[in-house]
Residue, then its C-alpha position, 0 to 999 in steps of 0.5 A: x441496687x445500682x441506677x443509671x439514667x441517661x436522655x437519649x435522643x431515644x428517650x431515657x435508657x434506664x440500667x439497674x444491676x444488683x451491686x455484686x453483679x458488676x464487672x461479672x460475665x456470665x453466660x448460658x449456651x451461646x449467650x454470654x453477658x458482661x455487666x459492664x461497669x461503664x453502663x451498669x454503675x451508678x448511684x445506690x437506689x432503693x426500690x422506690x426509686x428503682x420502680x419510678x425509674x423504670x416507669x418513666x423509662x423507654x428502655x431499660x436493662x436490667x441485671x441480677x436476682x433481686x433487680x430483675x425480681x423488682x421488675x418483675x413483681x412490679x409487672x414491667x417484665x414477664x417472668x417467662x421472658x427474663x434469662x437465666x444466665x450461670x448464676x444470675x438474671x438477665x431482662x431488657x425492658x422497652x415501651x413502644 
């Protein structure tokens, strides 16, 4: 998976993406997804890595099968609540 941290004024913005995600769109009814290679890329990270990043995160997005299944065996994201978007999947994560 690829991890991007950046401190925001907001707090730390987390962006994870499975590697063959990025530079796709992918859309479903009026929705329609970019991952752009700007905000997703970053450095290789295992899962370890991926679910400390995401507990230490005030908001997260979170791109593709395998990054948003992490998010959601690890109890970040409920299930009901990731998007299916024409051949992968979509969550957005924020602590209030």
């Amino acid at each position: 998976m690829l991890l991007n941290e950046r401190d925001t004024d907001e707090g730390l913005l987390v962006s994870v993406c499975d590697p063959e995600d990025l530079g796709e769109t992918y859309e479903a009814d009026e929705v329609s997804l970019t991952v752009e290679p700007e905000f997703y890329d970053g450095e290789e990270a295992t899962e370890g890595e991926v679910v400390d990043s995401l507990s230490r995160c005030t908001t997260a997005n979170i791109v593709g099968t395998e990054a948003v299944g992490l998010a959601v065996e690890h109890g970040f994201v409920d299930e009901e609540n990731v998007l299916e978007l024409g051949g992968t999947r979509h969550a957005q994560l924020l602590w209030l």
